[in-house]
C-alpha positions in Angstrom: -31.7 41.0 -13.3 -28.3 41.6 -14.3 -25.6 40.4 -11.8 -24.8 43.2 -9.3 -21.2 43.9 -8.6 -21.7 45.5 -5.0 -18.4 47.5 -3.8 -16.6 47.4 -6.5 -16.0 51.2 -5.9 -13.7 49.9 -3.0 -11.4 48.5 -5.7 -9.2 51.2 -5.5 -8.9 51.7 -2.3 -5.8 49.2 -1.6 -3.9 50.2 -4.5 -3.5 53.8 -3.7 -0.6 53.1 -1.8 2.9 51.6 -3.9 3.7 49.9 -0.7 6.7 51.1 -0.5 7.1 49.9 3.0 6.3 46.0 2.3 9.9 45.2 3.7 11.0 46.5 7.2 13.4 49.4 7.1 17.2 48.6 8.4 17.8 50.5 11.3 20.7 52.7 11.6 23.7 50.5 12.9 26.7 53.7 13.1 27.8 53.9 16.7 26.4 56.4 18.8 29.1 59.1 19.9 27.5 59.8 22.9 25.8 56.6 24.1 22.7 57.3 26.4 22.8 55.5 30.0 19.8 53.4 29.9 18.0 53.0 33.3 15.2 51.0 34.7 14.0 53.1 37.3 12.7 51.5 40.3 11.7 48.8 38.1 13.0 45.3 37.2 12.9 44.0 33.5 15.3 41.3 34.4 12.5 38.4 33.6 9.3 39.9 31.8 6.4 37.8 30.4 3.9 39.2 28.4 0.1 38.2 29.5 -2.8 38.5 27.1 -4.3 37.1 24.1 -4.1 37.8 20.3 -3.0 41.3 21.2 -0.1 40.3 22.9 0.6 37.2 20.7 1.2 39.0 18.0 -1.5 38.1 15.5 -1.9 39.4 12.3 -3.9 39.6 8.9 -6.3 36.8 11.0 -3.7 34.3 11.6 -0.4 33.5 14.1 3.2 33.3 12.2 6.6 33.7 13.0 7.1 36.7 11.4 4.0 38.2 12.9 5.1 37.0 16.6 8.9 38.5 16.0 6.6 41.6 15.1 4.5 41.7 18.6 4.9 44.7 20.9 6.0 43.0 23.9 9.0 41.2 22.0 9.4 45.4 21.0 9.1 46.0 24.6 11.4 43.3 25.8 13.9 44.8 23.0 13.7 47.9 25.2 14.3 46.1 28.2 16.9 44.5 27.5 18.6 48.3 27.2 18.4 48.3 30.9 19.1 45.0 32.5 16.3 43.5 30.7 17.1 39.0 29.4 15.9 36.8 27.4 12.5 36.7 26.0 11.3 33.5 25.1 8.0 33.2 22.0 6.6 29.9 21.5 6.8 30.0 17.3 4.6 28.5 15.3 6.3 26.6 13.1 6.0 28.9 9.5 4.9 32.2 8.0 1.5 30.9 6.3 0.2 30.8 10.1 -2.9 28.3 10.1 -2.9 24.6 12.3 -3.9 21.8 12.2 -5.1 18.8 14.7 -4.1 15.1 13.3 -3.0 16.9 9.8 -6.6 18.3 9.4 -6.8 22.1 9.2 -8.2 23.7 12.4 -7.5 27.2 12.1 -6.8 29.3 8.8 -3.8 30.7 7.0 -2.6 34.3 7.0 -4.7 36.8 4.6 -2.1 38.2 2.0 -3.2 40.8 -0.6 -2.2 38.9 -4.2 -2.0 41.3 -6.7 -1.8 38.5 -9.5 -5.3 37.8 -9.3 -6.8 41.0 -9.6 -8.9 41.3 -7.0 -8.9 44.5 -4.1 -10.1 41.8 -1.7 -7.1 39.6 1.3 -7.1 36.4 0.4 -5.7 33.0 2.7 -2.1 32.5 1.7 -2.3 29.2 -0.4 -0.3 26.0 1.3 -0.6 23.6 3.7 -0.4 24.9 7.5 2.8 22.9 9.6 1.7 24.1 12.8 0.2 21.1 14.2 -0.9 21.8 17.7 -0.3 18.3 19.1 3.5 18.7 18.8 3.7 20.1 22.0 6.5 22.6 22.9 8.7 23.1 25.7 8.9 26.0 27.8 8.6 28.0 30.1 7.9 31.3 27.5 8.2 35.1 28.2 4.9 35.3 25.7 1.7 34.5 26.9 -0.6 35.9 25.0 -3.1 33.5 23.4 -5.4 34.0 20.7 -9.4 33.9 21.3 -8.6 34.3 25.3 -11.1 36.3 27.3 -9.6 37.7 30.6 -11.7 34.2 32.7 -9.8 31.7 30.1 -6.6 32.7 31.6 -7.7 31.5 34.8 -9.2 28.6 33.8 -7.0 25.0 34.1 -7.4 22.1 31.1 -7.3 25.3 28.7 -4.5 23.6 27.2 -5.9 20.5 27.1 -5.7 18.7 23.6 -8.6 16.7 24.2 -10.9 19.8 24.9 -10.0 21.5 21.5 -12.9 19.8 19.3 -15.3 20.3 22.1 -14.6 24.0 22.6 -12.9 23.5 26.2 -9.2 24.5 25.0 -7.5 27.0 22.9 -5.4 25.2 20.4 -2.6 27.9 20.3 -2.4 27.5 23.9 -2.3 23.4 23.4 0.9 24.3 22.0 2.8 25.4 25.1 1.1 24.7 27.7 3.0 23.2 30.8 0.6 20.6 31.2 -3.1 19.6 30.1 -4.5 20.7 33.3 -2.3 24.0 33.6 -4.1 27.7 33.3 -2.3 30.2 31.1 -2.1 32.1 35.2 -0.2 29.5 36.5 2.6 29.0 33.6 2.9 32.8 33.7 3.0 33.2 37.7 5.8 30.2 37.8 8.2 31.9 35.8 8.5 34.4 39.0 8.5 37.5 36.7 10.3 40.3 37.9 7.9 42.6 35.3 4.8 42.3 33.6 2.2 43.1 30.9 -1.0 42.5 30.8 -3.8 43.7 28.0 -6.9 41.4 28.5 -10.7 41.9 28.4 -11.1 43.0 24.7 -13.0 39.1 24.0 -15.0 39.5 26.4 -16.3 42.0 24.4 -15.2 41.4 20.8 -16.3 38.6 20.0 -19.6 39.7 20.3 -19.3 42.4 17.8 -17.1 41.0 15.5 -20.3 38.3 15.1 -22.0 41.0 14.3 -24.5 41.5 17.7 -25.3 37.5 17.7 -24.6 36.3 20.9 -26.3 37.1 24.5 -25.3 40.5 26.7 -24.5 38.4 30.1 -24.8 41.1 32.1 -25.9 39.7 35.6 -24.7 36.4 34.8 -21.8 35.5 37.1 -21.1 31.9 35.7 -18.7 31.6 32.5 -18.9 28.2 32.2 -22.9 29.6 30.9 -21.5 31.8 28.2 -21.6 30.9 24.6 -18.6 31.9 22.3 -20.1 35.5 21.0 -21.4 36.4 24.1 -20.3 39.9 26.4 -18.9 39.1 30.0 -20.4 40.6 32.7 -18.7 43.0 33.9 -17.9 41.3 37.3 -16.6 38.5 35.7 -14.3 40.3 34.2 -13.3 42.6 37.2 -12.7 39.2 38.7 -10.7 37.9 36.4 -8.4 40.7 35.9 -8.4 40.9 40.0 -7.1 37.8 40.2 -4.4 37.6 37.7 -3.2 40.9 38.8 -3.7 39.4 42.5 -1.2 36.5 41.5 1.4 38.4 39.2 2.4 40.8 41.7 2.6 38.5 44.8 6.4 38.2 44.3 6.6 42.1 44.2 6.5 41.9 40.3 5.6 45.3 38.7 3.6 45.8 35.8 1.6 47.7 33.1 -1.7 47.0 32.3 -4.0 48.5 29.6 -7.2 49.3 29.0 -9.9 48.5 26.1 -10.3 50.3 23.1 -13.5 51.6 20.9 -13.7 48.5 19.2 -16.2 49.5 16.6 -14.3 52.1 15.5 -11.9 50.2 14.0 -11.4 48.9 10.2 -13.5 45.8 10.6 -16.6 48.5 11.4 -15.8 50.9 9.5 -15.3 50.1 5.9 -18.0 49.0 4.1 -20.7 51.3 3.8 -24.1 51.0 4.8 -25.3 51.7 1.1 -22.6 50.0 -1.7 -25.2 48.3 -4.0 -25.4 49.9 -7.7 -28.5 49.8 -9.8 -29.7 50.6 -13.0 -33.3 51.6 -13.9 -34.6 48.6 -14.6 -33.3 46.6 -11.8 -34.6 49.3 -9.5 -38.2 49.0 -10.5 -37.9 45.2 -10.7 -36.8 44.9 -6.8 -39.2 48.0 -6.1 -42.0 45.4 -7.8 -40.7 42.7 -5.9 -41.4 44.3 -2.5 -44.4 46.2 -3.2 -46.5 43.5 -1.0 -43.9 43.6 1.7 -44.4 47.2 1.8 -48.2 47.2 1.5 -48.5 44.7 4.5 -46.2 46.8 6.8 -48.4 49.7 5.9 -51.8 47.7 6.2 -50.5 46.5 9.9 -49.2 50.2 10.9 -53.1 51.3 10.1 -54.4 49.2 12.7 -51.9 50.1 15.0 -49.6 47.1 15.3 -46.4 49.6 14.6 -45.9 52.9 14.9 -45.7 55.6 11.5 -41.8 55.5 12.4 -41.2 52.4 12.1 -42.9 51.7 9.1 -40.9 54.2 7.5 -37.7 52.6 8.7 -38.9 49.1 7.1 -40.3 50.5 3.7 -37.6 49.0 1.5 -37.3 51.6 -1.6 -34.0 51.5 -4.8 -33.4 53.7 -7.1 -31.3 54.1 -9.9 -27.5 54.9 -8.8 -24.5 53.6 -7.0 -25.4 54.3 -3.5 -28.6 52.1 -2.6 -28.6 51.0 1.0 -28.1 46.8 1.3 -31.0 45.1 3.1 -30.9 43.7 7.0 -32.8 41.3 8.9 -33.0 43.4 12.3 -34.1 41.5 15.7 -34.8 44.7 17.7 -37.8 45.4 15.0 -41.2 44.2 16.1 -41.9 40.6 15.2 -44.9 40.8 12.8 -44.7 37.5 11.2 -47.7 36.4 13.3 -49.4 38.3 11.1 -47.9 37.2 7.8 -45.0 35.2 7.7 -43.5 37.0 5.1 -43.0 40.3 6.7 -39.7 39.1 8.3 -38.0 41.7 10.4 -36.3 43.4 7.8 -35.2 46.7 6.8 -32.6 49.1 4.3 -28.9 49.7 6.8 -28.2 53.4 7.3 -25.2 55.0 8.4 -25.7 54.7 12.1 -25.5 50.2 10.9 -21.9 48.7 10.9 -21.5 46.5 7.9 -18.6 43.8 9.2 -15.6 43.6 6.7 -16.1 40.3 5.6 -19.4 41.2 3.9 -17.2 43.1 1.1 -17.0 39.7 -0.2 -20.1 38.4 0.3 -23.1 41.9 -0.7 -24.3 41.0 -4.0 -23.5 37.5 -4.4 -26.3 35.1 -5.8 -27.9 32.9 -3.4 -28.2 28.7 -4.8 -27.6 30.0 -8.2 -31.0 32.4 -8.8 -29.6 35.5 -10.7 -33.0 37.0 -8.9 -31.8 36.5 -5.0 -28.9 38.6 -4.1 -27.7 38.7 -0.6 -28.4 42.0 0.8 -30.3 43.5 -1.6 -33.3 40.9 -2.6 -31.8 38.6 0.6 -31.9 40.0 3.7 -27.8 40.1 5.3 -28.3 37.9 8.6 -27.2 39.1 11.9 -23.6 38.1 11.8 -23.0 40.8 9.4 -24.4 43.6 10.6 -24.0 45.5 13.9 -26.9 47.6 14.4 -26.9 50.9 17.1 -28.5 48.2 19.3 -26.3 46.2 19.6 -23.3 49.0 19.3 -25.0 50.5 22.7 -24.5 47.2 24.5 -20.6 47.1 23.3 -20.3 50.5 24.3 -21.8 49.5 27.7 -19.4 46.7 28.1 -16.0 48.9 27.4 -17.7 52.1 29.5 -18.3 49.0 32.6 -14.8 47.3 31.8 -12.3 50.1 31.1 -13.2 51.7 34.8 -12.5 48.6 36.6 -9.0 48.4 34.7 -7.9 51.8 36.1 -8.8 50.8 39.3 -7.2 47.8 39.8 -3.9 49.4 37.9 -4.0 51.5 41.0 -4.7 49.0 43.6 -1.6 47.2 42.3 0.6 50.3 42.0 1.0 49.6 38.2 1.5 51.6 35.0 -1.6 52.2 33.2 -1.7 52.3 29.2 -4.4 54.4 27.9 -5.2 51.9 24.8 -8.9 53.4 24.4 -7.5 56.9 24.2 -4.6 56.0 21.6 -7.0 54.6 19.3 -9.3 57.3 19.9 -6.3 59.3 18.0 -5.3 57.5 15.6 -8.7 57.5 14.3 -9.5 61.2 14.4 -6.5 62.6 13.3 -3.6 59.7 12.5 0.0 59.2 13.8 2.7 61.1 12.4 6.0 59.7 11.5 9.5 61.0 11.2 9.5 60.6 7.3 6.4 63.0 7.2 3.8 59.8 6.8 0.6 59.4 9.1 -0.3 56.1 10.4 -4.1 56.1 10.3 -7.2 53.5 11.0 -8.2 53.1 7.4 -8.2 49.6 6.2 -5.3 48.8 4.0 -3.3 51.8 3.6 -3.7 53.4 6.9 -0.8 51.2 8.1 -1.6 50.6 11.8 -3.9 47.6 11.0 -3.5 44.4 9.2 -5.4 42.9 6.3 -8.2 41.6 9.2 -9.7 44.9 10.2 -9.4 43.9 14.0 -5.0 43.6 14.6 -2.7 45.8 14.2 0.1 45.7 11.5 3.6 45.1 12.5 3.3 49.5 12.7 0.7 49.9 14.6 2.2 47.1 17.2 5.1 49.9 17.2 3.3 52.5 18.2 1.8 50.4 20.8 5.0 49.6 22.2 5.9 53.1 22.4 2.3 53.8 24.4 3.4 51.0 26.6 7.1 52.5 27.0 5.6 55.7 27.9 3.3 54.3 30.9 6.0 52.6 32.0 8.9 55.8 31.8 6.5 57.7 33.6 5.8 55.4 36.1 8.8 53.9 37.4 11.1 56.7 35.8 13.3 54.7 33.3 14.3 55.9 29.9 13.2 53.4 27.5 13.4 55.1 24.2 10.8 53.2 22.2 11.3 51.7 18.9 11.0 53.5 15.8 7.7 52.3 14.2 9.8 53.0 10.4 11.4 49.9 10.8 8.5 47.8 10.7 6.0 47.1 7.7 2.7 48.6 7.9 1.1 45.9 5.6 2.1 42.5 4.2 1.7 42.2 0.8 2.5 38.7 0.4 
């Protein structure tokens, strides 16, 4: 069997672009005439911090830098304040632009993904160099910038998630390690001592997230009330995060602090979901009929099992696994939600072809078609079944859905409990999907992966852009709120991808 070069076609597709925009544009420095009188409102932006987690960190192209950080929307927002009796905004920095760490010199967490041009290859790759962000070097605070990486919306509560000596057993966040106040401080309490006079606070996608971007393999906790249960990939239940959120909000605004908050987004419709297809493998012929002869007795058992009644006529169909000749034959999935018959014969796993309604994650673009311990005859998902973690299936897109549809009502509530701005997030996205953003040099800002310049080179964060137009969404909440004039930023003067 000839070795299968599955999504090549996508070659192409981040090179279509010149990238004109790899550098961020100078703004305009010529003094304004006719200065506009910047106003708060009723509120006060004289000590902002930021709450969240990768979001509000600033993360990009998988990875926390400097540049990236600079980059986030509330240091845009805090930009804006500063217009209007806003101060200083403090960012804990890592300590470079290649944006992995390391614990005792080892590497814990991995490098920026840059596209490299040099090599030939369509595909992000990890900077090269060695990480010096080690997280034991502990900073000193207090920071404006809370947001840390990886935190659901109960980790911000929680006290010891700072703690170096939880890092290697999966009790602390090493970003948070970093700059936390102390080893038994909570994210909560270093934000709430800085007495903010305003806040921001975008939580709850993790809860979520992580089980998607695993591609469905963690638990649905849904009726489970006790975190300290919950694996890493797992969804929240709702009332854990309602809690959460409650309380944070609960202790931010006891000082009279306002705020924004925002809601979740879609999260599978964005890049990570959305860009490889369900059917990217190519075939000639002969490798057709070969694989077609290779599961012939696959296909005959399902069919020998369906006549007795052990599955249905439907579901036999949606497990016969058929190629043909072409460019466009579907990649094969182990599915959990089909009915176990290996009871029967062990070798009727629960398998099946994707189809359009399956979400292929992005970092199986690198990994469709390559050859399993060295056999030229096992290719991972077409004569290897792809394992969970790389596909989402409608399954498990319902219980995502679920999650957001249980979460995002909770968040508008509470934003009205606590008299705060509310920032549509879910809706946003919802647009920049269907129909883009359009910017004052006549370019649209779009969701496709690599040159739709609102995310980064991960498929999950936004670009240094699409940060910018959050901002904006943020300044707009806020304007109409507590009636300031915060003009925005101009989302021109940021790059919509790094290129190296």
């Amino acid at each position: 069997m000839k070795k299968l070069y599955a999504l090549l076609f996508l070659s192409g597709l981040l090179f279509v672009s010149c990238f004109d925009d790899d550098t961020a544009v100078m703004p305009d420095t010529t003094p304004d005439p006719d200065p506009i009188n910047y106003t708060s409102g009723s509120a006060d932006f004289s000590n902002y911090v930021a709450v969240g987690n990768s979001l509000t960190a600033g993360v990009s192209d998988q990875a926390l830098f400097i540049d990236g950080q600079t980059a986030s929307f509330p240091n845009m927002l805090a930009s804006n304040f500063a217009l209007a009796g806003g101060g200083n905004f403090s960012i804990p920095l890592m300590a470079d632009n290649l944006g992995g760490t390391t614990l005792g010199g080892m590497p814990l967490t991995p490098n920026r993904l840059i596209l490299d041009f040099s090599t030939g290859s369509p595909l992000p790759v990890p900077v090269e160099g060695q990480a010096s962000t080690e997280i034991s070097n502990i900073l000193s605070g207090p920071f404006n910038n809370m947001g840390v990486p990886s935190a659901k919306s109960y980790h911000l509560l929680a006290p010891g998630y700072g703690n170096l000596a939880g890092v290697q057993l999966g009790l602390a966040n090493p970003f948070y390690v970093r700059f936390a106040s102390s080893p038994t401080a909570s994210v909560l309490q270093d934000a709430a001592s800085q007495n903010p006079s305003f806040f921001t606070l975008w939580i709850g996608h993790n809860d979520v997230l992580a089980y998607a971007v695993s591609g469905g393999s963690g638990v649905d906790q849904a009726g489970n009330f006790d975190p300290s249960t919950y694996g890493g990939s797992d969804i929240s239940d709702p009332n854990v995060v309602a809690g959460s959120i409650d309380g944070i909000l609960a202790t931010l605004t006891a000082g009279g602090a306002d705020g924004a908050i925002a809601n979740i987004p879609d999260i599978i419709t964005i890049p990570y979901f959305t860009t490889v297809p369900h059917n990217p493998v190519p075939l000639d012929a002969g490798t057709a009929a070969l694989l077609n002869g290779a599961f012939a007795a696959y296909n005959g058992g399902l069919a020998q099992l369906q006549g007795l009644g052990l599955i249905s006529a439907e579901e036999l169909a949606q497990r016969t696994v058929s190629f043909a000749a072409g460019a466009e034959n579907a990649v094969l999935i182990l599915d959990e939600d089909l009915t176990d018959l290996t009871s029967f014969n062990p070798a009727l796993l629960n398998m099946r072809q994707a189809t359009a309604a399956d979400l292929i994650v992005l970092p199986a673009l690198s990994f469709i078609g390559t050859v399993v311990g060295g056999d030229p005859t096992l290719l991972n998902g077409v004569s290897v079944p792809l394992a969970d973690n790389w596909v989402l299936t409608p399954q498990e897109q319902e219980l995502v859905n679920n999650a957001i549809a249980a979460y995002n009502p909770t968040i508008e509530a509470l934003a009205a409990q606590y008299d705060l701005a509310l920032v549509d997030a879910n809706g946003f996205l919802a647009s920049v999907i269907a129909t883009g953003v359009p910017l004052a040099d006549g370019s649209t800002v779009t969701g496709d992966f690599g040159t739709g310049g609102g995310f980064s080179l991960d498929g999950v964060h936004p670009s240094p852009r699409g940060y910018a137009l959050i901002a904006n969404l943020f300044v707009e909440a806020i304007n109409a709120k507590y009636g300031s004039n915060l003009p925005g930023v101009n989302p021109l003067d940021f790059t919509g991808l790094y290129v190296n």
